[in-house]
C-alpha positions as a Markdown table, in Angstrom:
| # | Residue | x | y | z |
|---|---|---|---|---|
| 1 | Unk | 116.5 | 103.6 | 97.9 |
| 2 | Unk | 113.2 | 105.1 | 100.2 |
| 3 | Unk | 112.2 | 102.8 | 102.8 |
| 4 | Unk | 108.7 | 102.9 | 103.1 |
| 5 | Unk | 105.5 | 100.5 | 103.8 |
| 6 | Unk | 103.4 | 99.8 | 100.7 |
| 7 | Unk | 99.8 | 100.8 | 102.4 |
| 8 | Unk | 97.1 | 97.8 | 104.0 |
| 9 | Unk | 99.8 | 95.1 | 103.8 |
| 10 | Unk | 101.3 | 93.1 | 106.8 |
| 11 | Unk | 104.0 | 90.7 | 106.1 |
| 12 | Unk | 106.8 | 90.2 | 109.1 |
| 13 | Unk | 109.8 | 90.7 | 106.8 |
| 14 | Unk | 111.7 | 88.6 | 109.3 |
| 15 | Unk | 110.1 | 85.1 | 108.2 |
| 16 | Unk | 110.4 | 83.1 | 105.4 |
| 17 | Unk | 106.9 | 84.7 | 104.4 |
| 18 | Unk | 107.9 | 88.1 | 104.8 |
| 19 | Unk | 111.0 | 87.6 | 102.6 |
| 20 | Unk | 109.4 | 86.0 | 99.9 |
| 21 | Unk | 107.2 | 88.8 | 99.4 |
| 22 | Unk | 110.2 | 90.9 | 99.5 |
| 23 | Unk | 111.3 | 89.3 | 96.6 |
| 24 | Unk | 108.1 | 89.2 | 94.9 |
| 25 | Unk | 108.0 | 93.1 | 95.4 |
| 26 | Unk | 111.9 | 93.6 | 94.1 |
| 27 | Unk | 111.0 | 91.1 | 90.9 |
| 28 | Unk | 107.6 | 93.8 | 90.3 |
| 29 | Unk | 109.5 | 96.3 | 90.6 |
| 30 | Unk | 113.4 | 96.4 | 89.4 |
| 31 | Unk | 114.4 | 98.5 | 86.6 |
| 32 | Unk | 110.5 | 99.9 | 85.9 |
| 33 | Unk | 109.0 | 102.9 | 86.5 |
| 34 | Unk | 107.4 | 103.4 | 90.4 |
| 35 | Unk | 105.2 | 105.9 | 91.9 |
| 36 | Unk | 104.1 | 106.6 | 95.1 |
| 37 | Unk | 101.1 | 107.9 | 96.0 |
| 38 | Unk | 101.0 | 109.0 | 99.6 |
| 39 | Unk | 99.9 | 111.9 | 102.1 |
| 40 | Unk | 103.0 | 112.5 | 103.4 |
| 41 | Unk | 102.0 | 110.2 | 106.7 |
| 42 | Unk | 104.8 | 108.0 | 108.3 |
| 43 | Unk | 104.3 | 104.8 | 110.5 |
| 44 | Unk | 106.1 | 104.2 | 113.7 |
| 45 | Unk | 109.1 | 103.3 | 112.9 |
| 46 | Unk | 109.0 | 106.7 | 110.6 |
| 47 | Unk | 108.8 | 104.8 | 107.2 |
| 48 | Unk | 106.4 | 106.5 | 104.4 |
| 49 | Unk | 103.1 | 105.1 | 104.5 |
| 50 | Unk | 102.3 | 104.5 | 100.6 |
| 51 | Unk | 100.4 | 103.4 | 97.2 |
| 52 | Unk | 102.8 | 101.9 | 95.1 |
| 53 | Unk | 102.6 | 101.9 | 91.0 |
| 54 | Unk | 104.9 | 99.9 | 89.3 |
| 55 | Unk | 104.3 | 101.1 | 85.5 |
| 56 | Unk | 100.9 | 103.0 | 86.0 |
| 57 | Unk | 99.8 | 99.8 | 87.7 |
| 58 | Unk | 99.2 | 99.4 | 91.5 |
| 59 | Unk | 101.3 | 96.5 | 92.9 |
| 60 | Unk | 99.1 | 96.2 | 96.0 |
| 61 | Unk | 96.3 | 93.5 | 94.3 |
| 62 | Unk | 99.7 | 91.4 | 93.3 |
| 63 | Unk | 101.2 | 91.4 | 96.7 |
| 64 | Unk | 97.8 | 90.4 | 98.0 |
| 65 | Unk | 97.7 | 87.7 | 95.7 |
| 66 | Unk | 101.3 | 86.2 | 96.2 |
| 67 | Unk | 100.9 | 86.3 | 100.0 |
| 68 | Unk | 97.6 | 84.5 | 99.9 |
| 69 | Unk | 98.9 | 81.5 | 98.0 |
């Protein structure tokens, strides 16, 4: 497992939000085929800053989505 950040997205993964989204993200995700896309840059807490594709498909516009709801 790579801990990392997906890129532009905020969502406190100590709430009920943040954990849903976590979900959402494992359910996108789980048994396919990921790439990151990334510049080698870490945040703060020295996680990989990334672009994830789940399939050839960026998972970023479907996070965005969910959390908005």
């Amino acid at each position: 497992m790579l801990l990392g950040r997906i890129l532009i997205l905020v969502s406190p993964r100590n709430t009920p939000e943040g954990r849903k989204a976590k979900e959402y993200v494992v359910e996108l995700a789980e048994g396919k085929s990921a790439c990151l896309a990334h510049d080698n840059i870490r945040g703060y807490y020295g996680r990989l800053l990334a672009d994830v594709y789940v399939d050839g498909e960026p998972i970023k516009p479907k996070i965005q989505s969910f959390i908005s709801r």
